[in-house]
N, C-alpha and C positions, 0 to 999 in steps of 0.2 A: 308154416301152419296150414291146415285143412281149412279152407273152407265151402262153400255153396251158395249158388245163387237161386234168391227169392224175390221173384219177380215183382210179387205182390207186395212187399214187406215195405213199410215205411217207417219202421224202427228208429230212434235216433241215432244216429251214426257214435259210436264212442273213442272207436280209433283202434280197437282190439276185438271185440266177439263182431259188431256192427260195421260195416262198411261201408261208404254209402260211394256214389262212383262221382262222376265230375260232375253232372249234372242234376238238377231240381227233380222230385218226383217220385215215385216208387220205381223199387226196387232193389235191395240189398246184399252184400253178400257176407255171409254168418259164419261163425266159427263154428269149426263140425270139434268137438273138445269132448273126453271124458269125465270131467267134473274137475278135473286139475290143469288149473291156469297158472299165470306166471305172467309179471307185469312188462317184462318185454318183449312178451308179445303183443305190450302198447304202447310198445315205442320208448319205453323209459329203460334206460342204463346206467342210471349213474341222477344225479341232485339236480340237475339244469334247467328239470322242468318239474311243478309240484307232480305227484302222484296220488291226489284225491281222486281226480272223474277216474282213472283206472280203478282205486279202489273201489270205488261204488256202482261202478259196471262188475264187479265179479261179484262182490255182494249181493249185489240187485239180481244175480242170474240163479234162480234155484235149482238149476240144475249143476253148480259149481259147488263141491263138497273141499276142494281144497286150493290155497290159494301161498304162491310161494314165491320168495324174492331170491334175484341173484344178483342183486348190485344195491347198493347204496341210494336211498331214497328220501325226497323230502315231502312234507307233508304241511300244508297249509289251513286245512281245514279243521274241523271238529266234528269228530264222526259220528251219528247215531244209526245203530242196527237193530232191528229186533227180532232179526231170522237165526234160527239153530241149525244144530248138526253144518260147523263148518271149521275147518283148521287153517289157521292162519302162519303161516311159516317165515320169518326171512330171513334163515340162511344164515343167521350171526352177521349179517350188514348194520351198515349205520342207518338209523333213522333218524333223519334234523327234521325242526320245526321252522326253518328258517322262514321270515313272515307270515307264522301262524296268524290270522284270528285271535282277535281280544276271545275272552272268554268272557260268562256270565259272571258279575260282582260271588267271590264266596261258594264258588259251585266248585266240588272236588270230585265231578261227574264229568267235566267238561273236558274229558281225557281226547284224544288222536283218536280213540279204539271204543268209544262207548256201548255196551250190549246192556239194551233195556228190555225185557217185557212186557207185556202189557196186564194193564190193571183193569180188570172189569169195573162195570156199575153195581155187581152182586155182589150186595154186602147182607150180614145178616150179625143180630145182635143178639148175647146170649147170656143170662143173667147166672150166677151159682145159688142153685137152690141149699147147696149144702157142701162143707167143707171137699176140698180139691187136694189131696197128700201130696208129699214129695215122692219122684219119680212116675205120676199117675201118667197114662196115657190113652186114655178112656173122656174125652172132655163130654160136658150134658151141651146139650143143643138144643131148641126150639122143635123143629122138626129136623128128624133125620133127612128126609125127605129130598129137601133142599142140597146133599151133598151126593156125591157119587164116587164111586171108587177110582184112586186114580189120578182123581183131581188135588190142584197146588191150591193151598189158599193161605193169603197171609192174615195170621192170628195176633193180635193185640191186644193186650186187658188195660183195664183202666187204673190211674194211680188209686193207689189205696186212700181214705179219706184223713186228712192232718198230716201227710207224706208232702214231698216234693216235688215239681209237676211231672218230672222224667221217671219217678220212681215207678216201674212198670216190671214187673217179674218174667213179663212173659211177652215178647216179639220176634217171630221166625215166622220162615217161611216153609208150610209144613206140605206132606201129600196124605192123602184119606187112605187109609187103608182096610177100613173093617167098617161097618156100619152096624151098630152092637144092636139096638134098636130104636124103638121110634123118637126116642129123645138123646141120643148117645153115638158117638162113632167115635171110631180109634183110628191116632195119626201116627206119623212116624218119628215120633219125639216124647220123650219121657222129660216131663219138666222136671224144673230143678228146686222149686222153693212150696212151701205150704200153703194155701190159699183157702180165703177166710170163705163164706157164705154172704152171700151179695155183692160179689166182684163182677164186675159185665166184660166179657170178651166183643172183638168186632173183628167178624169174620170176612174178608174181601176175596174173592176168587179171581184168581192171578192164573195167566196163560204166561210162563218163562220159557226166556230162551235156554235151549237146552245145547248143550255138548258141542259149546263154542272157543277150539279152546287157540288162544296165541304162544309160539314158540321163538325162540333165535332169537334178540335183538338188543342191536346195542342203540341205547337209545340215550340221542343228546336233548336235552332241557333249553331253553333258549338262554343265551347265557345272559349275564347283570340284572339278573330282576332284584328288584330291590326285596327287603324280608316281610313286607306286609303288601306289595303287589299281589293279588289275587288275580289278576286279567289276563296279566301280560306271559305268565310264565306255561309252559307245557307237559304233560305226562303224558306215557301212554296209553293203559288199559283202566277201563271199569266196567265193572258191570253190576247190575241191580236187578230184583226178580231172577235169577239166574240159578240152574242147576247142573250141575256136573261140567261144571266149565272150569279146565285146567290152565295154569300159566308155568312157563318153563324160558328159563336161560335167559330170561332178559336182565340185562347188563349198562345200567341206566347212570347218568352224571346231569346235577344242574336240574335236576326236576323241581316242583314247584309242591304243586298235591303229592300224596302218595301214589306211587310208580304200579301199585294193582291195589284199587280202588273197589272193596266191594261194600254190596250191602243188600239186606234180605236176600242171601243166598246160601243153598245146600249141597252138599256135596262138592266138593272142591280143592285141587290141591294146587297150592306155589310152589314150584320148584328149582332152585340153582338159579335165582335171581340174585343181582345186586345193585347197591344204589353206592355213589359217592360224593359228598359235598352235595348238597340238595341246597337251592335258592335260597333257602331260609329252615330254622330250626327254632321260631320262635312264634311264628304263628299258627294258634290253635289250627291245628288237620294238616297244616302244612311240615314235608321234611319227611313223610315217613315210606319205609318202606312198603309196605300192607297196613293194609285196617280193612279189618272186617266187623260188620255192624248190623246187627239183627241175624246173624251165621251161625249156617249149623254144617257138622261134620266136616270141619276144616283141616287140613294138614298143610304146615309149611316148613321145609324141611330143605335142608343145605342153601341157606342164603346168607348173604353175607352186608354187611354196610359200616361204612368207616365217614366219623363225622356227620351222623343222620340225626333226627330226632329220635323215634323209634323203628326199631327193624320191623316189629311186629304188636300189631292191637286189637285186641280182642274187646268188642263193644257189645254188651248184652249178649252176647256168644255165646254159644254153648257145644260143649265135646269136642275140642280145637283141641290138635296137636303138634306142638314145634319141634323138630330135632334138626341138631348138629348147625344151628344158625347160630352165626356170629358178630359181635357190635365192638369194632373199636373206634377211639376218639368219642366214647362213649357217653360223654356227660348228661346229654338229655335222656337219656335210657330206655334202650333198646328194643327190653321185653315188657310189656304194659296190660292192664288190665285196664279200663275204663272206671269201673266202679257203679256197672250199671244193671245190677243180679248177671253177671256172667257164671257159669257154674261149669266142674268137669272138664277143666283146663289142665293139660298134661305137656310137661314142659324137660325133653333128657336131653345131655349132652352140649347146650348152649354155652357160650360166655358174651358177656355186657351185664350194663346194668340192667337191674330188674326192680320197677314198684308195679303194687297192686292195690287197684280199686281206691286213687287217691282225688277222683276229678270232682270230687263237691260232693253236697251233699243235695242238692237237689235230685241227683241220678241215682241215690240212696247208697252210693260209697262202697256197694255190697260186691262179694264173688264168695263159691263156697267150694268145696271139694278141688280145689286147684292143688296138683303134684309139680315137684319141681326135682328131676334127680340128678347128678353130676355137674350140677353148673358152678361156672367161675364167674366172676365178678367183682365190683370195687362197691357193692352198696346194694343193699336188696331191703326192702321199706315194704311191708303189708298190714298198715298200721291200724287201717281200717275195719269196716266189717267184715272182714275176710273169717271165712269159717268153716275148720276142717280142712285148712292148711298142712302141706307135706311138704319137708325138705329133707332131702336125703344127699349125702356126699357132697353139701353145698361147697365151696372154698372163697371167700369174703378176702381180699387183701387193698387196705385203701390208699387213696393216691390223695392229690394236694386237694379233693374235693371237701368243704366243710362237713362234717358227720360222716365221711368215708370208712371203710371198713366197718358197718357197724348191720348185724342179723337184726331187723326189727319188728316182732309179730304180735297179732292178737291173740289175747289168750284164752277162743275159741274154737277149744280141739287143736290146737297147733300141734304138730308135732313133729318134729326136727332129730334125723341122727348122721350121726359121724359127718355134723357140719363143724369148718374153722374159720374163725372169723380173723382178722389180726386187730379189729377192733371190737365192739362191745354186744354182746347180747341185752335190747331192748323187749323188755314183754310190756304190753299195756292190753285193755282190753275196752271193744267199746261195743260189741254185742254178745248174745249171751243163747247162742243157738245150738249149738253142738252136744250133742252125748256123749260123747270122748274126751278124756282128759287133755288138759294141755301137759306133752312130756317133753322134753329135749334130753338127748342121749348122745354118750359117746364123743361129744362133741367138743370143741375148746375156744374161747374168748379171749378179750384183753381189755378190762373194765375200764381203766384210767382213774384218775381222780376223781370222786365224789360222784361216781356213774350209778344211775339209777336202773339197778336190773330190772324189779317190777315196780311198775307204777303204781298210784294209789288208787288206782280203779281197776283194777286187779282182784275182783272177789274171788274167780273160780281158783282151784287148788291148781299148783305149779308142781310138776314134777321135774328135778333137774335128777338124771342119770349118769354117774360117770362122765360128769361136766368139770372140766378145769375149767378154772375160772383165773388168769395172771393178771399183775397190774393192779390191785386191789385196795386201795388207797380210801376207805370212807364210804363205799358200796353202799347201797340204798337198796334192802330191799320192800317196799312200801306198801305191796298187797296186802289184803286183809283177807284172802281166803287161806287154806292150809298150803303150807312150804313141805316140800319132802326132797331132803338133798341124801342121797343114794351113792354113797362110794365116789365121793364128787374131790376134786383136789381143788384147793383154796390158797392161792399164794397173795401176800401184800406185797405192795411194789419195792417196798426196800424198811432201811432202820427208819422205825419213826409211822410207818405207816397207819392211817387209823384203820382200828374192825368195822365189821359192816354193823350197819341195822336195821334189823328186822322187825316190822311192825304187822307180819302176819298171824292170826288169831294163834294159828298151830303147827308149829315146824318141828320137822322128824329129822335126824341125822342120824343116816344107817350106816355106819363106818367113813371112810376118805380122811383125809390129811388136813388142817389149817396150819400153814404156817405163815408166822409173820400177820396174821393175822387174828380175826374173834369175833363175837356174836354179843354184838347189844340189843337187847329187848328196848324199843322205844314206843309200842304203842299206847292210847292214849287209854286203853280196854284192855281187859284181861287176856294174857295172853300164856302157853304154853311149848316149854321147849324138851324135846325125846332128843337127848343123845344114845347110841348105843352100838353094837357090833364094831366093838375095838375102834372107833374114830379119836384119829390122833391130833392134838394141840401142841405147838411148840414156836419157838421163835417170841419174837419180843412184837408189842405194836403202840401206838403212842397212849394207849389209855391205860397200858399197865394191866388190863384182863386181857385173858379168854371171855369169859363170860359174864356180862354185868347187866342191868336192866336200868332204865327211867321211869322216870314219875310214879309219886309212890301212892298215890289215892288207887289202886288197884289190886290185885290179883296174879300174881304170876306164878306157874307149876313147874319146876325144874325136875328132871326125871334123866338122872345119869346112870348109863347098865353097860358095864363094860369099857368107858371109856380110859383114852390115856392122855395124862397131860404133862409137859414137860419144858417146865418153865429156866429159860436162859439163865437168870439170877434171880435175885432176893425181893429187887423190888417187882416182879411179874407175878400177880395175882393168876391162880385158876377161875378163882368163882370171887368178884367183887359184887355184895349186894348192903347196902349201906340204908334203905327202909322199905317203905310198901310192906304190901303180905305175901308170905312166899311160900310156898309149899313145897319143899325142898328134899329131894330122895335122893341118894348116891349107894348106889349097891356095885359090889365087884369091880369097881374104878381103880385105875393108879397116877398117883400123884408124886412127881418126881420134884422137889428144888421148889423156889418161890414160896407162896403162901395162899392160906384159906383166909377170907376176911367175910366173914359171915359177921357182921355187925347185931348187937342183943335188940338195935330197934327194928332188925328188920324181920323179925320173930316175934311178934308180938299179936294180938285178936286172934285172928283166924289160920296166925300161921304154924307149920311145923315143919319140921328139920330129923330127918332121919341119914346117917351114916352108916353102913353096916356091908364088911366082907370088901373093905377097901385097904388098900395099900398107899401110906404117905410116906416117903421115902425124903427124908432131909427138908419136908415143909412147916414154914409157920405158921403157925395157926395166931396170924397177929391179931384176929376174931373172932371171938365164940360164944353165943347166948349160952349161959346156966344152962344146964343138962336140966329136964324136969315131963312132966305127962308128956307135953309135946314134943319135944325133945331130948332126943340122942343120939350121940356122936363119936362115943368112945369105946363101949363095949364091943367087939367083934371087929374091930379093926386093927393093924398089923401099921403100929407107928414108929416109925424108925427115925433116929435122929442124923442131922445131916452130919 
């Protein structure tokens, strides 16, 4: 190496840019360097000696832009930076922690590699005079004044009031970029949720470290830390206040926190990282691959982890994208949402498990606009307030976990095509935010026994499109808003199976196939069922209908156009209705074998029974109210004997 002598200089000697000579006093001789150092040129080779003071002499030198290892190193300390524009290399070496430093109780900051910003005392608080839309990015301010173009500041609102203390819509770290006028400036984020009138933001202005990025490393964890040690164990990378700071190729075993640790940070991408066997996978933060927390414009992409908690989490984040990362030995799950208004989460080509927005409800449980296309998996659960839900080419296949294989969504704007599950489609709903229907298409299940497809808090309308549904055994479906099954195929698990039932106000059935299976009307309210467009009935199931209803203190509309039914034998009813009021239409239908058992009490106040332009082909009519005003049954139908 170059260097020069400064006469004058009383520098601390570090063993690599500083020199100092054999004796007491001034005078040093300095490294003449182009901003790209390398740690042996402090003397380090190889683990024998820590490589902290080297680190912090290249760091500490601002005129050093990049910093690269060519051996194997270990690292003792616990590192805090907060200078930008610097690239940290080493080469695909090993990094040990061998007698690192305890770390601070519960701190997942306490990384080898930590890059902080600094947090100014400029804060400023800013009240909503009047309703804030989704996607705004225009926020009201106090005085303009106060901001400048340019500038980073982190934005936080307050929890809304009778909310949960974490329930906060809005935490990023934004940059100014317009100053609209004296009350108004525009950032560089378009939030993601509605926001009432009298919400208070607090504004802090943050000086981040910029475009620090680390690359290469295979990095070992300290090994036996127990699973709720928090002190003892080591990662490499975090950063916090941070912008456009990259992570690439680290290749990590036996970490303790997540392996890249961020939070309030923008623009950013993980790359071709991996973790294996992590210390623990059972304590909260600990185990994961990344987490990112208050994050905007994130990409993490070709990572991989076997045996982790999760690969990837996304915490109050927003516009994060994952591709081609992968989770086996999966069971803590992989792909995650926080549950904390995350929003604008895009998720292609993954496999692991995947839930969404399940961590409490303090944190308000929410995520909304999140895409999910091509992924595999043993179990994907977004049971919560998720809203505006996409799954696309999902494939669900389950393994010895309990409730494996099973699609489970809110039935808020969900909408799902050409997913397969091998176990059950779950719809439930627990908020009510979306303008879009919930639809699932194209897609195919396997209900099992006495499986509840929607829940009974299920008001909004369900569309199932070209959904098989196998395994059908007693189906539940328990919503109360309208049902529309659309060319959907219906199989029951075998002889003997029960039909499903439906206690939705109004179900449609546009053509598809039931066999082995049937439709019980069970609600406890008036309800309404459209069959029509050729939908075919056939097979046997343990109740002896296709179509029957409960409890008779009601109202039920049956409306059959075009359907076909085609009953195994004699004792398989088409339509069993034995009381209540029924309002009963069958036009253009054909009825093959079995029997009509229209019972005369279930005709009676306000009901009526029209037949008409239908084909009975070899069926018994072991039922039938007196023909009269409200009823008829005979004229214009084509009754053939069996």
């Amino acid at each position: 190496m170059l260097t020069r002598w400064d006469a004058g200089s009383t520098a601390a000697a570090n063993g690599g840019t500083v020199l100092a000579p054999g004796t007491a006093g001034k005078g040093r001789w300095l490294m003449v360097h182009d901003g790209l150092l390398d740690f042996r040129q402090f003397g380090l080779f190889g683990t024998s000696a820590p490589a902290d003071a080297a680190l912090d002499a290249m760091m500490g030198d601002p005129a050093v832009h990049r910093i690269e290892a060519h051996t194997d190193l270990n690292f003792t300390k616990r590192h805090t930076f907060s200078r930008s524009r610097i690239e940290l290399d080493f080469g695909g070496n090993r990094v040990t922690t061998d007698g690192i430093e305890k770390n601070a109780y519960n701190n997942p900051f306490g990384a080898v590699l930590y890059f902080l910003g600094k947090v100014t005392d400029t804060t400023v608080k800013s009240k909503l005079s009047a309703a804030m839309p989704d996607l705004a990015d225009v926020f009201e301010v106090p005085d303009s004044r106060a901001f400048a173009l340019g500038q980073w500041w982190s934005v936080e609102i307050d929890a809304a009031p009778g909310t949960g203390l974490y329930e906060k819509e809005v935490q990023k770290l934004v940059q100014v970029t317009g100053i609209v006028d004296g009350t108004h400036i525009r950032v560089n984020y378009k939030i993601g949720w509605d926001l009432a009138a009298g919400r208070t933001f607090t504004w802090t202005r943050v000086e981040p470290v910029e475009r620090v990025h680390v690359r290469n490393m295979v990095f070992e964890g300290v090994p036996g830390v127990a699973d709720n040690d928090t002190e003892t164990g080591s990662h490499p990378v975090a950063y916090e206040y941070a912008v456009s700071c990259d992570v690439s190729g680290i290749d990590a075993t036996g970490t303790f926190w997540p392996v890249v640790m961020r939070r309030w940070c923008t623009y950013f991408r993980t790359s071709e990282c991996r973790l294996k066997n992590p210390a623990s996978v059972t304590y909260g933060g600990a185990g994961y691959l990344t987490q990112q927390i208050y994050c905007l414009y994130g990409h993490v992409e070709d990572c991989h982890v076997a045996n982790a908690r999760h690969l990837n989490d996304w915490t109050a984040s927003a516009y994060g994208y994952v591709t081609n990362c992968h989770g086996d030995g999966d069971d803590q799950g992989p792909f995650v949402t926080h549950g904390q208004f995350e929003h604008d989460l895009t998720f292609t080509g993954n496999s692991g498990l995947m839930t969404f927005a399940n961590s409490g409800a303090a944190w308000g449980g929410a995520a909304k606009r999140v895409t999910v296309r091509r992924h595999a998996c043993s179990w994907f659960v977004a049971r919560t307030n998720v809203t505006d839900l996409t799954l696309e080419d999902m494939l669900v296949i389950g393994n010895s976990q309990p409730g494996s294989g099973m699609i489970w969504v809110n039935a808020d704007g969900a909408q799902l095509r050409g997913c397969v599950a091998s176990g059950p489609l779950v719809v439930s709903q627990s908020s009510h935010r979306s303008q879009r229907p919930t639809v699932i298409a194209d897609s195919a299940f396997t209900q099992g026994k006495a499986s509840e497809v929607t829940a009974a808090n299920v008001s909004a309308d369900v569309h199932l499109l070209r959904v098989t549904l196998k395994g059908l055994d007693g189906a539940q479906f328990n919503g109360t808003g309208g049902l529309v099954l659309d060319h959907c195929t219906f199989t029951g698990a075998g002889d003997g199976a029960a039909p499903s039932t439906v206690a939705h106000a109004d179900t449609a059935v546009h053509g598809g196939t039931f066999t082995g299976t049937g439709l019980r009307l069970n609600s406890a309210k008036d309800q309404r069922l459209w069959i029509d467009g050729g939908a075919r009935f056939s097979g046997g199931n343990s109740a002896g209908a296709y179509l029957a209803r409960d409890t008779a203190g009601r109202t039920v509309t049956w409306q059959l156009d075009g359907a076909d039914f085609r009953a195994p034998d004699a004792k398989t009813a088409h339509v069993l209705l034995t009381d209540g009021v029924n309002r009963y239409r069958a036009t253009g239908s054909a009825f093959t074998g079995g029997s009509l058992r229209l019972a005369p009490a279930a005709f009676t106040g306000g009901s009526h029974l029209l037949i008409t332009g239908c084909t009975e082909d070899g069926v018994a009519r072991a039922a039938m109210p007196a023909e009269g005003d409200r009823v008829q049954h005979t004229a214009g139908n084509l009754l053939l004997p069996a």
